[in-house]
C-alpha positions as CSV (number, residue, x, y, z in Angstrom):
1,X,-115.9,38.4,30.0
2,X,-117.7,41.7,28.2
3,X,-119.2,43.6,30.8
4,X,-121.8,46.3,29.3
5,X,-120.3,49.8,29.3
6,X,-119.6,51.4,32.6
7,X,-122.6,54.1,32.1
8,X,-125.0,51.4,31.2
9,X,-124.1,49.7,34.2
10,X,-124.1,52.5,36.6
11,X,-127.4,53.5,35.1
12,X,-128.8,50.2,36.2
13,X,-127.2,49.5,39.2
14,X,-128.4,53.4,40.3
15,X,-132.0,52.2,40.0
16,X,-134.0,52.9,43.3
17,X,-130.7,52.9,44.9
18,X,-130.6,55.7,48.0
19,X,-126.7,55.5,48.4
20,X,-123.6,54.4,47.3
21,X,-120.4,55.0,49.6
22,X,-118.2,55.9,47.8
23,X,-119.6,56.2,44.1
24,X,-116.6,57.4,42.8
25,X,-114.6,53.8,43.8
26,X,-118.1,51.8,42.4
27,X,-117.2,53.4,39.6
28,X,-113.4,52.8,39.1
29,X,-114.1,49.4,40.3
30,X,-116.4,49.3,36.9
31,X,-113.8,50.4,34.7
32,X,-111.6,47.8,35.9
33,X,-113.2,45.0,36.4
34,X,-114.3,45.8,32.3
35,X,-110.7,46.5,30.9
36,X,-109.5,42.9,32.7
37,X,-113.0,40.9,32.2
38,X,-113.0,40.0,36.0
39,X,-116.5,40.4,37.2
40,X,-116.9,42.3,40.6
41,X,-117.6,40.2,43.5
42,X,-121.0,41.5,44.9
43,X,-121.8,40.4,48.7
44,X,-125.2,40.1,50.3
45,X,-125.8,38.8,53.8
46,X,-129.0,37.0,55.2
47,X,-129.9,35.9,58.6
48,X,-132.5,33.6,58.8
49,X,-134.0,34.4,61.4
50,X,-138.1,33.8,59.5
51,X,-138.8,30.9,57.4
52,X,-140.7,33.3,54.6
53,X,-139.8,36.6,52.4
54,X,-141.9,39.4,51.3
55,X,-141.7,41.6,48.6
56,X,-139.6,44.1,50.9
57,X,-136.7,41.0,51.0
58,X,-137.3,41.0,47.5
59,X,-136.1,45.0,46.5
60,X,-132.3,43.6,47.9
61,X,-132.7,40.3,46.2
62,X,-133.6,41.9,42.9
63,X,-130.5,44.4,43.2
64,X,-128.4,41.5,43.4
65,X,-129.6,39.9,40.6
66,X,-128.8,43.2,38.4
67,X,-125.5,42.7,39.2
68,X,-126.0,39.0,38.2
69,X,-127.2,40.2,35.0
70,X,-124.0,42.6,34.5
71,X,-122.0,39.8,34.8
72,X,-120.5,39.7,38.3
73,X,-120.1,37.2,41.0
74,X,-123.0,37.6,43.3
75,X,-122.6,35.8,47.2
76,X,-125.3,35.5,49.0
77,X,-124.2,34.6,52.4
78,X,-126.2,32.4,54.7
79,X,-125.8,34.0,58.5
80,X,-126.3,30.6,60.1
81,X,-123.2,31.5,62.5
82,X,-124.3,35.6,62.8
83,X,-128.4,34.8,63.4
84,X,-127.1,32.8,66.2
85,X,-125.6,36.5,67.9
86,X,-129.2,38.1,66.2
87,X,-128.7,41.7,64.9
88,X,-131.0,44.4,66.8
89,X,-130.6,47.0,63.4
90,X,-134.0,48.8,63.8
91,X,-135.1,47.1,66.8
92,X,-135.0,49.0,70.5
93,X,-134.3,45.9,72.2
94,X,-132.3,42.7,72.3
95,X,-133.2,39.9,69.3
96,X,-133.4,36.5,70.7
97,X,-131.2,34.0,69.2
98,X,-132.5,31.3,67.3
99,X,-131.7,27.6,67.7
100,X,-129.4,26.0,65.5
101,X,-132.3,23.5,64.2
102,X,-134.3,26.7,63.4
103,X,-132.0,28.8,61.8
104,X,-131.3,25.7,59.1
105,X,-134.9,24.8,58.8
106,X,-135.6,29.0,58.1
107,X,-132.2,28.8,56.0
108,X,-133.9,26.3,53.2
109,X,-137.2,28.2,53.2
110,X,-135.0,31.5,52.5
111,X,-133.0,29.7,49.4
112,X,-136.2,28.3,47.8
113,X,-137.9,31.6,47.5
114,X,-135.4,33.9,47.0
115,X,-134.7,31.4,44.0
116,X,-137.9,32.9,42.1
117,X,-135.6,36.2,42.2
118,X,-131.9,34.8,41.9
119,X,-130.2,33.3,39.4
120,X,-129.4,30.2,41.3
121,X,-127.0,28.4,39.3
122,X,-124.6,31.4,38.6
123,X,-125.0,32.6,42.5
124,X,-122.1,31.6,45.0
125,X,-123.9,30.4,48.7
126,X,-121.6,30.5,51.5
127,X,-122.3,29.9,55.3
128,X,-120.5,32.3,57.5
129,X,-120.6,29.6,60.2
130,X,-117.5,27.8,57.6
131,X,-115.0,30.8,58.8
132,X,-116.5,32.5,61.7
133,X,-117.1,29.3,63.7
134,X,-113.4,28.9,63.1
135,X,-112.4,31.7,65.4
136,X,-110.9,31.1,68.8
137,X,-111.4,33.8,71.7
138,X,-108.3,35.1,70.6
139,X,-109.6,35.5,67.0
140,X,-112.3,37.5,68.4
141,X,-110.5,39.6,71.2
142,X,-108.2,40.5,68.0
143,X,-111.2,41.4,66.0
144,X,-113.0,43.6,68.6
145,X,-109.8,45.8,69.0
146,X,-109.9,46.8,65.3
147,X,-113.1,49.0,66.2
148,X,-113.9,51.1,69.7
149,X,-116.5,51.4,71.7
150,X,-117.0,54.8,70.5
151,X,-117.7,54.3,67.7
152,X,-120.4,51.1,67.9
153,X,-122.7,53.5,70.2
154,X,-122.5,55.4,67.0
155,X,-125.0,53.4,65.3
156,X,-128.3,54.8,66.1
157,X,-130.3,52.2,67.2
158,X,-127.5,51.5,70.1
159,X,-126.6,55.2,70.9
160,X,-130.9,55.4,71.3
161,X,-131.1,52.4,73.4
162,X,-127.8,53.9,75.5
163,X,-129.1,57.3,75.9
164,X,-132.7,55.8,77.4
165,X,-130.9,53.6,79.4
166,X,-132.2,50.5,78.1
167,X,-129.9,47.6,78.4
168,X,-127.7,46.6,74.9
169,X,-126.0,43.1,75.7
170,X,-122.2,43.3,74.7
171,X,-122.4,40.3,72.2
172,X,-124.6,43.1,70.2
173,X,-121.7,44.7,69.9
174,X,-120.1,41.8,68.0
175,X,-122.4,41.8,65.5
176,X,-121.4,44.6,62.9
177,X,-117.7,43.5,63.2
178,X,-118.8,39.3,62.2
179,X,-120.5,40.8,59.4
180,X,-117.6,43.2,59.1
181,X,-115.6,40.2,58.6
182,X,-117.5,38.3,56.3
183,X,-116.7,41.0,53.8
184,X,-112.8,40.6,54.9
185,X,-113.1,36.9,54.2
186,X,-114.6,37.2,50.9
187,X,-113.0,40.0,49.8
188,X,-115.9,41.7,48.5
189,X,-115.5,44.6,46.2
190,X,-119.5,45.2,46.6
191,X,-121.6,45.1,49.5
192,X,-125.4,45.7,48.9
193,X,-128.2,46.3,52.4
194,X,-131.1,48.3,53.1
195,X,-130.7,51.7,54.5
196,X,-130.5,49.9,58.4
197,X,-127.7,48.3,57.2
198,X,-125.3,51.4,56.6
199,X,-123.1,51.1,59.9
200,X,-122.7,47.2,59.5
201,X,-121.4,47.8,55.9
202,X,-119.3,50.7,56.7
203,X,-117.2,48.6,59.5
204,X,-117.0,46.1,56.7
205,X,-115.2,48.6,54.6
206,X,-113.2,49.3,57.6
207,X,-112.1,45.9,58.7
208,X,-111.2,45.4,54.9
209,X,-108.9,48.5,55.3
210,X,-107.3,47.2,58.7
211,X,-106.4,44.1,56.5
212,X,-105.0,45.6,53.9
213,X,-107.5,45.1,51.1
214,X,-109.2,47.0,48.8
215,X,-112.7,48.4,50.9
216,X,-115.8,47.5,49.5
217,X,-118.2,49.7,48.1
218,X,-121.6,50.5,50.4
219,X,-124.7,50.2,48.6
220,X,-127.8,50.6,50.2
221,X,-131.3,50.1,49.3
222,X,-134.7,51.9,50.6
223,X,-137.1,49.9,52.9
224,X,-140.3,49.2,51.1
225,X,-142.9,50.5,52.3
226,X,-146.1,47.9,52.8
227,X,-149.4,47.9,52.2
228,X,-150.5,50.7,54.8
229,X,-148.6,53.3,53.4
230,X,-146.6,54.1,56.7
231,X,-144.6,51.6,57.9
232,X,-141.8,49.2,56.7
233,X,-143.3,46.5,55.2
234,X,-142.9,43.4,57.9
235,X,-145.0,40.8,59.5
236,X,-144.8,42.6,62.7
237,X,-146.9,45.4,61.0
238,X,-149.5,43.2,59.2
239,X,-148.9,45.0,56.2
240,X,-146.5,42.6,54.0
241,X,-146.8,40.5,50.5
242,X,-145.4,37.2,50.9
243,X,-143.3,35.8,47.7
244,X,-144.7,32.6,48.4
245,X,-148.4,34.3,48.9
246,X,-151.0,32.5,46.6
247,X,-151.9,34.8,43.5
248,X,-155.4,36.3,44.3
249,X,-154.6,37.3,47.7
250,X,-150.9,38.8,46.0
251,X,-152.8,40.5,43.5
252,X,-155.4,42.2,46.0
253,X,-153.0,43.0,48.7
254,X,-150.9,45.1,45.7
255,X,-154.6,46.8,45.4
256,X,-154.6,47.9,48.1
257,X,-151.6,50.1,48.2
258,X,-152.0,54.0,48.5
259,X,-151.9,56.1,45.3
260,X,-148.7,57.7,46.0
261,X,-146.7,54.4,46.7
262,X,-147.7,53.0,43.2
263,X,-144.3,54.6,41.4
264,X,-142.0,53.6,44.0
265,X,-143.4,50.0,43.9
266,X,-143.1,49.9,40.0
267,X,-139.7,51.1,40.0
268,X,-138.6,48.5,42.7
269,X,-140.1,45.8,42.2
270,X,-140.5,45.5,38.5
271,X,-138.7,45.2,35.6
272,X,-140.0,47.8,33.8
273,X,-137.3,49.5,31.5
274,X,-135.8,52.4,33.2
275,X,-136.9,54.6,29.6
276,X,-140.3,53.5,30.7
277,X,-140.4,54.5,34.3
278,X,-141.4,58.1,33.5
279,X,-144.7,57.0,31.7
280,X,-145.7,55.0,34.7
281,X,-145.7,57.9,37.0
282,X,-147.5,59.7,34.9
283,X,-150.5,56.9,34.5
284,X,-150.0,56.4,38.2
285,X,-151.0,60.3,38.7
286,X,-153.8,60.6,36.0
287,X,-154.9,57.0,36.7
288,X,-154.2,55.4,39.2
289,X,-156.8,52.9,39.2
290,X,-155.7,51.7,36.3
291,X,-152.3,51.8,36.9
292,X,-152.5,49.9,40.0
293,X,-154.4,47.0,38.0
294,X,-151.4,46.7,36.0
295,X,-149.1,46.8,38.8
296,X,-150.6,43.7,40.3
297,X,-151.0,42.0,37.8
298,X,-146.9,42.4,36.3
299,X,-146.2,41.8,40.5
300,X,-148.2,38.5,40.7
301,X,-146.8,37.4,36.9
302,X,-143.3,37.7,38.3
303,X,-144.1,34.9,40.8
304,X,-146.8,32.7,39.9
305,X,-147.2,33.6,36.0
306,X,-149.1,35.2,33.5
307,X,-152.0,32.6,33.0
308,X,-152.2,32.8,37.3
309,X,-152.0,36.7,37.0
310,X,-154.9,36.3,34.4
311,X,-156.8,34.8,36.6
312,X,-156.5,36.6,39.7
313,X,-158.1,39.6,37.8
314,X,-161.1,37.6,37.1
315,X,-161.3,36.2,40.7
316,X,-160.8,39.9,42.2
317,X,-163.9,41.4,39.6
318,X,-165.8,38.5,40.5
319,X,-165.7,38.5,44.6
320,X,-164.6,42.2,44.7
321,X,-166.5,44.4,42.0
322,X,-169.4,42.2,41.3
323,X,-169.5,40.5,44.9
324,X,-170.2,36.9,43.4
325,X,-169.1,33.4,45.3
326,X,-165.9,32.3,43.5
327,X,-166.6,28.8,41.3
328,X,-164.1,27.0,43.2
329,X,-165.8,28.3,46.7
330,X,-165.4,25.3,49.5
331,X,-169.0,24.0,50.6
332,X,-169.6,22.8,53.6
333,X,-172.6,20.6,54.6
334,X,-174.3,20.5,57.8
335,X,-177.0,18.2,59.4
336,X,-180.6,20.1,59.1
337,X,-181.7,21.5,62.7
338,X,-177.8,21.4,63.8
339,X,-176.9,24.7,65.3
340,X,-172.9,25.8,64.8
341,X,-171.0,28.0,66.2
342,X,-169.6,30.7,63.6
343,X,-166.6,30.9,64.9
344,X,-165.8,26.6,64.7
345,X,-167.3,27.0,60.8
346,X,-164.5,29.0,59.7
347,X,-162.0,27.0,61.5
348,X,-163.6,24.1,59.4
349,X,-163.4,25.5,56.6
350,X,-159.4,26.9,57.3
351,X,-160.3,30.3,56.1
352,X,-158.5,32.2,58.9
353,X,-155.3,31.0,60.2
354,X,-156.7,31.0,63.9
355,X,-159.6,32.0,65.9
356,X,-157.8,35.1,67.3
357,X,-157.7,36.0,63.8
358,X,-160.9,35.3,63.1
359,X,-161.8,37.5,66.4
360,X,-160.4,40.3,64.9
361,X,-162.0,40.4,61.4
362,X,-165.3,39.9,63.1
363,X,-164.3,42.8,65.6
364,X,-163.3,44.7,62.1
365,X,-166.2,44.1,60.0
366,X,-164.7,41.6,57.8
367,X,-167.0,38.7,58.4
368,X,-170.4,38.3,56.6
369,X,-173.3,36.1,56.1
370,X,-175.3,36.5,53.0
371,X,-173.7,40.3,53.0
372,X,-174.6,40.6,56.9
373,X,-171.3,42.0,58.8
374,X,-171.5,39.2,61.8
375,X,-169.6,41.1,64.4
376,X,-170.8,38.7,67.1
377,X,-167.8,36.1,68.3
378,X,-170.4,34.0,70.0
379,X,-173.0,34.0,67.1
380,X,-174.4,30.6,66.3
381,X,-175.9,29.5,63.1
382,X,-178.8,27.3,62.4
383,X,-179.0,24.8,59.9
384,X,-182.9,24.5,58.4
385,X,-183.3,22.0,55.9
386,X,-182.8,23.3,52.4
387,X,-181.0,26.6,53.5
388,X,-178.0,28.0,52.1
389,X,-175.4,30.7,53.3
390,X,-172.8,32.4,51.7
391,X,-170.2,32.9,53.9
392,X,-167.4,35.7,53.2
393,X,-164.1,36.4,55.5
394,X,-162.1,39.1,54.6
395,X,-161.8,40.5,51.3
396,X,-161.0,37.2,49.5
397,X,-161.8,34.0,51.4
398,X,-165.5,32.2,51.1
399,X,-167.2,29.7,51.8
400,X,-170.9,28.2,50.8
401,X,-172.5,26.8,54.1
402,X,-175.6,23.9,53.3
403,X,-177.8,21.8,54.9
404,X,-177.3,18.3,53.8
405,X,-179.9,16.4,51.7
């Protein structure tokens, strides 16, 4: 196998990167895996505990598939047996467990998306449920006295939780060491995680040292920041980008970024040539209008295409700059004299995913009738023969409402 040189490769594994523990052993780990031709073996664990990504899943994903591209054995690890304990990282409270039905059903959605990033038939999938399901109590009371108790209230969302005296269930505690011993079980030279991940890899490192084999090197990756400009990107938060999100709303969502997040999305999330980056920060000061058009529209190709990217700049200058009803608009038709209740209309016409969503926009300002903001939850509308409304909720759904002939 002929690895690129060890520079080149450090260069590109070193993009958006926040840490490496230690870089020194990535790096002899380089050097030898290029003088024998053995590819690295590069772990990355999952719980699927949601049955969709978002473009902050995708900033791990895409690291992996650099080291894909390198030329090394990539593992993505499927924590059916490990979602089943749930891992609290950045939570302050106890994760319920998911069922075993839901963990497989979120399991397939996981693979089929991250397969738009991955390349799927060089990439290794394991379940840790194959080896960790294995384990008597025994097994485990053996495990748990490789690590003390001192050091698992290290990890700063348990010593929080201990010092508030809020309640951290023991089988938390198992957690970092079954991921700990995935890394044990594979042998991996490379683990890659996001920056919430650090303790989990580091007792993988140590586990692997307790077993006499080579530690893995720690890599970790920043959280992406969503859409708001605050907060991790997550569902929780509202502010996320599904993978799987249809191209007009991908492409507006990415519009609506802050200024100053528009370089660290570019150099995450794209694949713009590290020589390259530079320019981009420098169009992203002087214009960032511009430069956040272009961003959305290389996001949006990555997933759906150029010709779909193409045309969700025309369907975002259309309904957004020049505030016309998209061609492909749904119309409804409604008896003349029949009176509706706004609410039920947008149900109809499935442009919300529920009426507590619709609530809010309407509470928000995002729902409007021939440009009117309808703030109203209990406002009715009257069909007259021959009229027409143009109905518009949020920023990119519409409808055309008509009294039949």
């Amino acid at each position: 196998m002929s690895f690129p040189s060890v520079q080149d490769q450090l260069t590109a594994i070193k993009r958006g990167t926040v840490e490496i523990v230690p870089e020194d052993e990535l790096i002899q780990k380089l050097e030898t895996s290029k003088k024998t031709g053995k590819p690295l073996t590069i772990k990355l664990g999952c719980d699927p505990t949601r049955p969709d990504l978002h473009l902050g899943h995708s900033v791990i994903l895409r690291k992996l598939r650099q080291f894909q591209d390198l030329g090394h054995q990539a593992i993505l690890i499927i924590g059916d047996f490990t979602a089943l304990i749930g891992d609290p990282s950045g939570q302050n409270k106890t994760r319920p467990p998911l069922s075993t039905e839901e963990i497989n059903i979120n399991a397939k959605s996981y693979l089929d998306q991250a397969g738009k990033i991955l390349d799927l038939d060089k990439l290794r999938i394991v379940y840790n449920s194959d080896w960790l399901g294995e384990m008597n109590f025994e097994d485990v009371i053996r495990l748990s006295s490789k690590l003390t108790v001192a050091r698992i209230i290290e990890r700063d969302d348990f010593s929080k939780r201990y010092n508030n005296n809020e309640p951290i269930s023991l089988h938390e505690f198992l957690y970092p060491l079954a991921q700990g011993q995935d890394s044990v079980h594979l042998k991996s030279d490379v683990e890659l995680g996001g920056t919430d991940q650090k303790f989990n890899l580091l007792v993988g490192r140590h586990l692997q040292q307790q077993n006499d084999q080579p530690p893995q090197v720690c890599l970790m990756m920043p959280l992406l920041v969503g859409t708001d400009g605050s907060q991790k990107m997550s569902k929780s938060y509202d502010n996320y980008i599904g993978i799987d999100e249809n191209p007009n709303d991908m492409y507006g969502k990415v519009l609506r970024i802050p200024d100053d997040l528009i370089y660290s999305w570019y150099e995450l999330l794209t694949d713009i040539d590290e020589k390259e980056l530079p320019e981009y920060k420098k169009k992203a000061e002087s214009d960032p209008r511009n430069t956040k058009h272009e961003l959305a529209h290389h996001i949006t190709q990555m997933y759906h295409g150029e010709t779909a990217a193409d045309e969700a700049r025309r369907y975002f200058e259309q309904t957004v700059i020049n505030k016309e009803i998209p061609d492909d608009a749904d119309v409804l038709s409604f008896p003349p004299g029949s009176t509706h209740r706004l609410l039920d209309i947008i149900a109809q016409a499935g442009l919300t995913s529920s009426n507590g969503e619709s609530k809010r926009l309407m509470k928000q300002g995002g729902v409007s009738l021939d440009d009117v903001k309808i703030t109203d939850k209990n406002f009715e509308l009257k069909i007259e023969s021959g009229s027409e409304f143009h109905l518009k909720v949020g920023k990119r759904n519409f409808a055309i409402l008509k009294a039949e002939n």
